[in-house]
N, CA, C and O atoms as CSV, one atom per row, in Angstrom:
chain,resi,resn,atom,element,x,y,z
A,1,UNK,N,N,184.445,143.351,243.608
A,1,UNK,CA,C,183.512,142.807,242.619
A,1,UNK,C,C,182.230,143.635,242.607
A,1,UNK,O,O,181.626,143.833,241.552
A,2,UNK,N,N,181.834,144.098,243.724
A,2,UNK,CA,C,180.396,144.327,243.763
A,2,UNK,C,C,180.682,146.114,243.029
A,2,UNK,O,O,180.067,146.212,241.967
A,3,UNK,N,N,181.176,146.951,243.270
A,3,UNK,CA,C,181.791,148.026,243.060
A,3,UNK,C,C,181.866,147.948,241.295
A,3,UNK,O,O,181.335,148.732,240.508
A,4,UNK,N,N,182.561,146.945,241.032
A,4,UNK,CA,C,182.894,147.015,239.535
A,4,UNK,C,C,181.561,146.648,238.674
A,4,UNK,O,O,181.507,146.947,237.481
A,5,UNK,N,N,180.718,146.128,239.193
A,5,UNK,CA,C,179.193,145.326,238.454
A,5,UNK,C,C,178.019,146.518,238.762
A,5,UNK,O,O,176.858,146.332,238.398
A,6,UNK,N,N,178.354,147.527,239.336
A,6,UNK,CA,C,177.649,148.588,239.330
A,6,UNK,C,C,176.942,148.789,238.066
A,6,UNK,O,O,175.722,148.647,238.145
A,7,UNK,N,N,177.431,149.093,236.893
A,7,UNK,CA,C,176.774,149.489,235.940
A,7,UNK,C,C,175.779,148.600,235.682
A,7,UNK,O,O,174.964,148.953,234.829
A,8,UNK,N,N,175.617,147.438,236.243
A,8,UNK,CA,C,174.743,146.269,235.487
A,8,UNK,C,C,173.362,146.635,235.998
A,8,UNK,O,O,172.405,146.110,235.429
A,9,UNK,N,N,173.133,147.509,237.047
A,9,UNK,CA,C,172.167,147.924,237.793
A,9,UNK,C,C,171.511,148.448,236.948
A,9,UNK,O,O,170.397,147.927,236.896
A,10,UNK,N,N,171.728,149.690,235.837
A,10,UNK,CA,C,170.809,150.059,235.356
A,10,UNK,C,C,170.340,149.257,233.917
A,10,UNK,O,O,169.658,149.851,233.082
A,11,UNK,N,N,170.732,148.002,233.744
A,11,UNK,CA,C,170.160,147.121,233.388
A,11,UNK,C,C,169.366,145.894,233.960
A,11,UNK,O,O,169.224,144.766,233.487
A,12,UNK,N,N,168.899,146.443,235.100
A,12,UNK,CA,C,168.192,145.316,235.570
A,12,UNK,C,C,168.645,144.688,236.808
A,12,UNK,O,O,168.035,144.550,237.868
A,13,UNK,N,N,169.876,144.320,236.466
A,13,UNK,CA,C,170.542,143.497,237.327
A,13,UNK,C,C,170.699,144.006,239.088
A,13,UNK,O,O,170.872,145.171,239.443
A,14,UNK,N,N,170.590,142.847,239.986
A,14,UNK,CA,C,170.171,143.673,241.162
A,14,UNK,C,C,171.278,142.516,242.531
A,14,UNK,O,O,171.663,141.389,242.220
A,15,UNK,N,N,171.466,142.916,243.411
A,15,UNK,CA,C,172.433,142.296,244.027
A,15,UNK,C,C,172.290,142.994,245.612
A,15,UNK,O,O,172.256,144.224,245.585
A,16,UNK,N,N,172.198,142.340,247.034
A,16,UNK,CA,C,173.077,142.642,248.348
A,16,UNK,C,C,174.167,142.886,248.280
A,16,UNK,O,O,174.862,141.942,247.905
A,17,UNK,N,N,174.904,144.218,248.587
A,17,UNK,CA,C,176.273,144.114,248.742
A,17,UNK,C,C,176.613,143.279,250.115
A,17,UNK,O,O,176.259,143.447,251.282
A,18,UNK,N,N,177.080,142.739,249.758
A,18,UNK,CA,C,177.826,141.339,251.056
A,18,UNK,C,C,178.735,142.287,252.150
A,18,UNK,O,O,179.507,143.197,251.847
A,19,UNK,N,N,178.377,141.754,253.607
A,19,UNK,CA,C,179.081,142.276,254.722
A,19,UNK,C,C,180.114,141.318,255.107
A,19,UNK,O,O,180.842,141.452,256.090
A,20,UNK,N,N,180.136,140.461,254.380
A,20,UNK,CA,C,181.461,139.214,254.786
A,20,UNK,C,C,180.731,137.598,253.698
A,20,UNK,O,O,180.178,137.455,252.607
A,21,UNK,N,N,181.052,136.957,254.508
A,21,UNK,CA,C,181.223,135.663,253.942
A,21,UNK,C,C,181.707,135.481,252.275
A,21,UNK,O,O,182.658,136.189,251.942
A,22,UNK,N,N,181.140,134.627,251.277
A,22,UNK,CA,C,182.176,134.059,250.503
A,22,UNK,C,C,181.390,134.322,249.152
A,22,UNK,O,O,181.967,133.918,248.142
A,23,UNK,N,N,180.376,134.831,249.010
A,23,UNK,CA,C,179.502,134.504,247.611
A,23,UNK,C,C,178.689,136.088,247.318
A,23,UNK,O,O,178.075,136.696,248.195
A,24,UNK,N,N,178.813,136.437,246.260
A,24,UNK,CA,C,177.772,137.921,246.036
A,24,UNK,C,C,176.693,136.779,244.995
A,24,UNK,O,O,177.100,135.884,244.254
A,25,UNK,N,N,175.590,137.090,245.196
A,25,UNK,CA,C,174.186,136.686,244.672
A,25,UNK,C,C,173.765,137.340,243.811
A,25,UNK,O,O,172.718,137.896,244.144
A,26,UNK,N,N,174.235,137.651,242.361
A,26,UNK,CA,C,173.484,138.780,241.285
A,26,UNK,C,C,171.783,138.030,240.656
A,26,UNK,O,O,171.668,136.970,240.041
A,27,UNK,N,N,170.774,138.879,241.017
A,27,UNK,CA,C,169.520,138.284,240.442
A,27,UNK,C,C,169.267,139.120,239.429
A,27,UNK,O,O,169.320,140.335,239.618
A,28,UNK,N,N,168.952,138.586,238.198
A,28,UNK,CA,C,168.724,139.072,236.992
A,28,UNK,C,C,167.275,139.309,236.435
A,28,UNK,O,O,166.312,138.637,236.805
A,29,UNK,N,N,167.189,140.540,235.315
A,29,UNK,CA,C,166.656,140.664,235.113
A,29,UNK,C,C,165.240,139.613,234.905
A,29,UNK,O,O,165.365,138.394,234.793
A,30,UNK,N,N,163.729,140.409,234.874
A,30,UNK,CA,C,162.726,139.216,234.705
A,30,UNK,C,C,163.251,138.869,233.344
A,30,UNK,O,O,163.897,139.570,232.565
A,31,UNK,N,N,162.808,137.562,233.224
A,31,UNK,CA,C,162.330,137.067,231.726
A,31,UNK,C,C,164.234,136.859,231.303
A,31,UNK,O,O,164.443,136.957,230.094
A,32,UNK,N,N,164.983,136.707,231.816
A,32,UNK,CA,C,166.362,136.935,231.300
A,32,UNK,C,C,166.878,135.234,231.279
A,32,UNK,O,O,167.377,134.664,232.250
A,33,UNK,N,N,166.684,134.757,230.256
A,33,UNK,CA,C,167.568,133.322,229.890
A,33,UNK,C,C,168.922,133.153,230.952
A,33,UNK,O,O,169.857,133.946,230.841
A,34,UNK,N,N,168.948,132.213,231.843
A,34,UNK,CA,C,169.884,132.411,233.118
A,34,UNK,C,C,171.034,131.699,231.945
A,34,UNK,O,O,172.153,132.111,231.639
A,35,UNK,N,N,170.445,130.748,231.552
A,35,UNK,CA,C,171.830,129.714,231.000
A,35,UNK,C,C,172.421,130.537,229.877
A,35,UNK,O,O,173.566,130.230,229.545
A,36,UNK,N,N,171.826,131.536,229.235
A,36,UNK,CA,C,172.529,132.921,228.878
A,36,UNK,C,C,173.245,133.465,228.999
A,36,UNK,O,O,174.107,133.785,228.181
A,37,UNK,N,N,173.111,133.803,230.243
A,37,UNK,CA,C,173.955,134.804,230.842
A,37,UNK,C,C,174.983,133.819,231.606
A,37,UNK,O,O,176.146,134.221,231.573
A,38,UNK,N,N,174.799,132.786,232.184
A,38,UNK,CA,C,176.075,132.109,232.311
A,38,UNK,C,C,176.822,131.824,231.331
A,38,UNK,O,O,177.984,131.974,231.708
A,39,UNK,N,N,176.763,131.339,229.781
A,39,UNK,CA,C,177.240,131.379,229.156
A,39,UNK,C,C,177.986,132.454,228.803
A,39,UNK,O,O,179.153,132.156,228.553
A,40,UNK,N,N,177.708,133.630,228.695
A,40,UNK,CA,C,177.863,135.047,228.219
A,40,UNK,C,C,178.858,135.218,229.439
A,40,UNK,O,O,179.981,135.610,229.122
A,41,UNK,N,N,178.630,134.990,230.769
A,41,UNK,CA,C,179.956,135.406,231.638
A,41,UNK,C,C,180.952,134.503,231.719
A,41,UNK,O,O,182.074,134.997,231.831
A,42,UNK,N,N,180.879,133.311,231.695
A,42,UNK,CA,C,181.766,132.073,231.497
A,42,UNK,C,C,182.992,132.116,230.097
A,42,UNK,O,O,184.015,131.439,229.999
A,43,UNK,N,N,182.499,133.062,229.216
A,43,UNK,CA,C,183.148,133.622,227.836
A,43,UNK,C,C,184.224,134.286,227.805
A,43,UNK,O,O,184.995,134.177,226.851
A,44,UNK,N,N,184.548,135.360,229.184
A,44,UNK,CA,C,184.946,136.155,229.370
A,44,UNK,C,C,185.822,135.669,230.609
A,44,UNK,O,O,186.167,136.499,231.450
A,45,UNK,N,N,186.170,134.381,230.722
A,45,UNK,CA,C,187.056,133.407,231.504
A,45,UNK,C,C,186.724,133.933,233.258
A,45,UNK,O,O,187.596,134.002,234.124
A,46,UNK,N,N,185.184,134.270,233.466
A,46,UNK,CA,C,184.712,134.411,235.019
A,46,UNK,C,C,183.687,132.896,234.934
A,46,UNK,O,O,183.105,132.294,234.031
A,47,UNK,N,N,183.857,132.728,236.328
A,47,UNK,CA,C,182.893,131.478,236.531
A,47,UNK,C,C,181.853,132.019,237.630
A,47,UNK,O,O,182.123,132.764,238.572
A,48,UNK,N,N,180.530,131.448,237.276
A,48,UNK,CA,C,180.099,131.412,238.330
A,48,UNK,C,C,178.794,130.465,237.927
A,48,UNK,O,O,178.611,130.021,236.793
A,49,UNK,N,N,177.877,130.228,239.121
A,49,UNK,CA,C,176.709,129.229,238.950
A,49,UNK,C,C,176.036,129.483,239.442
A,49,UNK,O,O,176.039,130.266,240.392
A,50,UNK,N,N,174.734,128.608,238.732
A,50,UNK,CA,C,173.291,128.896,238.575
A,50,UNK,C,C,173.083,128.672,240.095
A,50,UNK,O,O,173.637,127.912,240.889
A,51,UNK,N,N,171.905,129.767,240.258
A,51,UNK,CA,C,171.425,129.769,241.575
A,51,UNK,C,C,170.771,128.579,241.702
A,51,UNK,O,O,170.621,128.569,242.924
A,52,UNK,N,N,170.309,127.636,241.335
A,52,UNK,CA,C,169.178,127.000,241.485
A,52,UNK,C,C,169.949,125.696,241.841
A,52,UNK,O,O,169.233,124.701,241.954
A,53,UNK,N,N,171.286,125.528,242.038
A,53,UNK,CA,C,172.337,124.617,242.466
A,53,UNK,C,C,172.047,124.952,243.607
A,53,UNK,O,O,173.143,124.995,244.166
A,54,UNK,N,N,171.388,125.187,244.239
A,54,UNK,CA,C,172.306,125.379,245.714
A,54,UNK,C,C,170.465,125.250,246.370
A,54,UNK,O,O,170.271,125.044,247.568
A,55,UNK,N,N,169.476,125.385,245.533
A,55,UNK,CA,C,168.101,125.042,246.232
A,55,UNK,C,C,167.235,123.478,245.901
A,55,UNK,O,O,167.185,122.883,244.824
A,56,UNK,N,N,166.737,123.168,246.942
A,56,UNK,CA,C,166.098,122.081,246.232
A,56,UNK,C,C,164.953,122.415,245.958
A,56,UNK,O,O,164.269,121.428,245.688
A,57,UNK,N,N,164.359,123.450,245.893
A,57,UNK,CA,C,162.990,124.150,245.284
A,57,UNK,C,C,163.557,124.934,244.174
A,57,UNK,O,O,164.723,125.312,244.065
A,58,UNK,N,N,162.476,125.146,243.284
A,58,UNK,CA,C,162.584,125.827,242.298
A,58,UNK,C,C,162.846,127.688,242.926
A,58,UNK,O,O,162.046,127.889,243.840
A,59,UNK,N,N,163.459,128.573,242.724
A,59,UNK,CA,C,163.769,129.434,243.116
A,59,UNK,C,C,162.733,130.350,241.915
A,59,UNK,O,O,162.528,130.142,240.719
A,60,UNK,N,N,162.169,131.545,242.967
A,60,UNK,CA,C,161.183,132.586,242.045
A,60,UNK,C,C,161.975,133.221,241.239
A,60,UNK,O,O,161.426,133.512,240.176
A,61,UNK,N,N,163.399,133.650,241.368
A,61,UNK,CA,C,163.869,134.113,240.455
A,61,UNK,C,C,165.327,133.406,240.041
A,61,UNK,O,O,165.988,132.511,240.567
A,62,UNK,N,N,165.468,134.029,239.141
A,62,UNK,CA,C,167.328,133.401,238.425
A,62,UNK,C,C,167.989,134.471,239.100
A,62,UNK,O,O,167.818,135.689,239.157
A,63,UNK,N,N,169.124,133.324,239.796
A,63,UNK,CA,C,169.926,134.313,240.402
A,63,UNK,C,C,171.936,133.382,239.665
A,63,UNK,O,O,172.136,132.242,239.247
A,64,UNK,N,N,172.570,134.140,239.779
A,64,UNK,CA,C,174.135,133.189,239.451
A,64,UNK,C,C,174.690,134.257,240.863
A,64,UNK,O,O,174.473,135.360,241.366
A,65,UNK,N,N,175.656,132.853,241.056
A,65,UNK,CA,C,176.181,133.189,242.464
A,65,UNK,C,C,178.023,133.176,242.031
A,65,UNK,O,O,178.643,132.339,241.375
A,66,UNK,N,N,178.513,134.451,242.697
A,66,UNK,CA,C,179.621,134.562,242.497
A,66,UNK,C,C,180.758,134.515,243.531
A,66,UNK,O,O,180.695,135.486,244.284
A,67,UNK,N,N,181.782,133.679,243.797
A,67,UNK,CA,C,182.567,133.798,245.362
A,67,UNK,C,C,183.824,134.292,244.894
A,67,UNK,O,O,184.462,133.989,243.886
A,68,UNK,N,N,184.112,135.261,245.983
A,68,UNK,CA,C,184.787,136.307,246.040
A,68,UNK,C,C,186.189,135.510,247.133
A,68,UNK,O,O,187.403,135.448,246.940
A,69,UNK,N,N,185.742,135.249,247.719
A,69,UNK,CA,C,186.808,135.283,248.996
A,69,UNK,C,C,188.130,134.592,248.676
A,69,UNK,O,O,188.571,134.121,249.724
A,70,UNK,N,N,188.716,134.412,247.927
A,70,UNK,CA,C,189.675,133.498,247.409
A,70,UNK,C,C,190.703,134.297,246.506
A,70,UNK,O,O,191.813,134.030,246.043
A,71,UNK,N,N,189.927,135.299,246.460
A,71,UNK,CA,C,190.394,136.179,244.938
A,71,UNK,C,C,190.916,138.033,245.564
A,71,UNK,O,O,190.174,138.834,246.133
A,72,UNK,N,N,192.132,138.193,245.258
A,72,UNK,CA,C,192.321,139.776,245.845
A,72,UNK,C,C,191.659,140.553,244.928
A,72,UNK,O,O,191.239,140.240,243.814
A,73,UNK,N,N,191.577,142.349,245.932
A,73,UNK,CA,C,190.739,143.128,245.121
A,73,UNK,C,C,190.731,143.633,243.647
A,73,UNK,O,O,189.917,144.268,242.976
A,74,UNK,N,N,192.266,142.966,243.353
A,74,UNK,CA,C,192.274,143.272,241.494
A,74,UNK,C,C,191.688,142.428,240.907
A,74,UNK,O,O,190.898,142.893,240.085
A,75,UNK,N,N,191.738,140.859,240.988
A,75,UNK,CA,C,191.253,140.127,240.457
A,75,UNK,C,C,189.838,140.732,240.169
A,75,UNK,O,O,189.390,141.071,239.074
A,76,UNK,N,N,189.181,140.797,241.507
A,76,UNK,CA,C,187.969,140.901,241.546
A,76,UNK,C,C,187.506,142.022,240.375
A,76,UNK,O,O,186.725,141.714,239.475
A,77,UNK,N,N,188.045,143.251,240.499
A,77,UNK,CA,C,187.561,144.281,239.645
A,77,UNK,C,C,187.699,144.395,238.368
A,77,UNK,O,O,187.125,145.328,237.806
A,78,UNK,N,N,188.715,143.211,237.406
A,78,UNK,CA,C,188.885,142.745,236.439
A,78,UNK,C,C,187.958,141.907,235.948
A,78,UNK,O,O,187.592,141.933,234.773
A,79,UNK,N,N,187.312,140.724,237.247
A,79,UNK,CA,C,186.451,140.010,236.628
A,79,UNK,C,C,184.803,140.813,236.476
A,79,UNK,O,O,183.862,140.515,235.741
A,80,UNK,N,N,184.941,141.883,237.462
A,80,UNK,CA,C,183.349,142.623,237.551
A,80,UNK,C,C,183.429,143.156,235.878
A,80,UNK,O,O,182.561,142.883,235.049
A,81,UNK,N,N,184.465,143.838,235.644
A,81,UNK,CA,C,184.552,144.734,234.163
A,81,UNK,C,C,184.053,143.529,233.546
A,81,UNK,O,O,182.862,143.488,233.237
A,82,UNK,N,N,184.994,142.299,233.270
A,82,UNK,CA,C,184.490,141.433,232.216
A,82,UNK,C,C,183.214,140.821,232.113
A,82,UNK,O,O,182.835,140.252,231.090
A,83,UNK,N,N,182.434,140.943,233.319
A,83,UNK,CA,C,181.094,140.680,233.383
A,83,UNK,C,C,180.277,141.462,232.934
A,83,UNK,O,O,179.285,141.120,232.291
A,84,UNK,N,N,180.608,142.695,233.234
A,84,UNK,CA,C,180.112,144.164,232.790
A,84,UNK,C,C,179.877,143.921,231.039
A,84,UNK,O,O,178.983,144.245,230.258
A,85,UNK,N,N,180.928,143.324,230.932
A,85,UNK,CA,C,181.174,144.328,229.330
A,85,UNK,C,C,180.998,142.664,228.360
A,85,UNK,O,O,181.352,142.557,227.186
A,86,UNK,N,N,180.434,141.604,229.121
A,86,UNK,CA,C,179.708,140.676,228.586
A,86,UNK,C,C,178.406,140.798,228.546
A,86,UNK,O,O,177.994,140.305,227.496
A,87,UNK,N,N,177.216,141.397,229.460
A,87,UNK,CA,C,176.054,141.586,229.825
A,87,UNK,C,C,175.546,142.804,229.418
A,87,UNK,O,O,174.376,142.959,229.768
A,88,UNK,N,N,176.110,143.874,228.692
A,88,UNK,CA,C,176.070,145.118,228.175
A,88,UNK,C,C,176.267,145.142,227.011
A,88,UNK,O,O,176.260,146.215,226.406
């Protein structure tokens, strides 16, 4: 996943590549409508959710959280493209 969402970088989009566990964290551009862009990736039959599920404070930035661990490496690089080529 993280490999395939590369291009989103030079739009803004910014991410930890993950050393294990279950979730990659993409934080988006400033000023970027989150429920947007969930919509816009949710279109393209990928799921993922709003960062702000998972805090009970308001979070400084919009982040959508994506889990990987469930899914082999094709899946994954199918759903990075379709994210790609929803957000582009």
């Amino acid at each position: 996943l993280h490999g395939a969402l590369l291009p989103l970088q030079q739009h803004g989009y910014a991410w930890d590549e993950p050393s294990g566990g279950y979730f990659l964290w993409m934080r988006l551009p400033a000023h970027t409508n989150a429920a947007d862009v969930l919509e816009r990736i949710r279109a393209t039959e990928v799921d993922a959710l709003p960062g702000t599920l998972f805090s009970q404070l308001p979070l400084p930035y919009h982040a959508v959280r994506f889990a990987f661990s469930l899914f082999d490496a094709n899946d994954l690089r199918e759903a990075g493209r379709r994210v790609v080529g929803a957000l582009t």
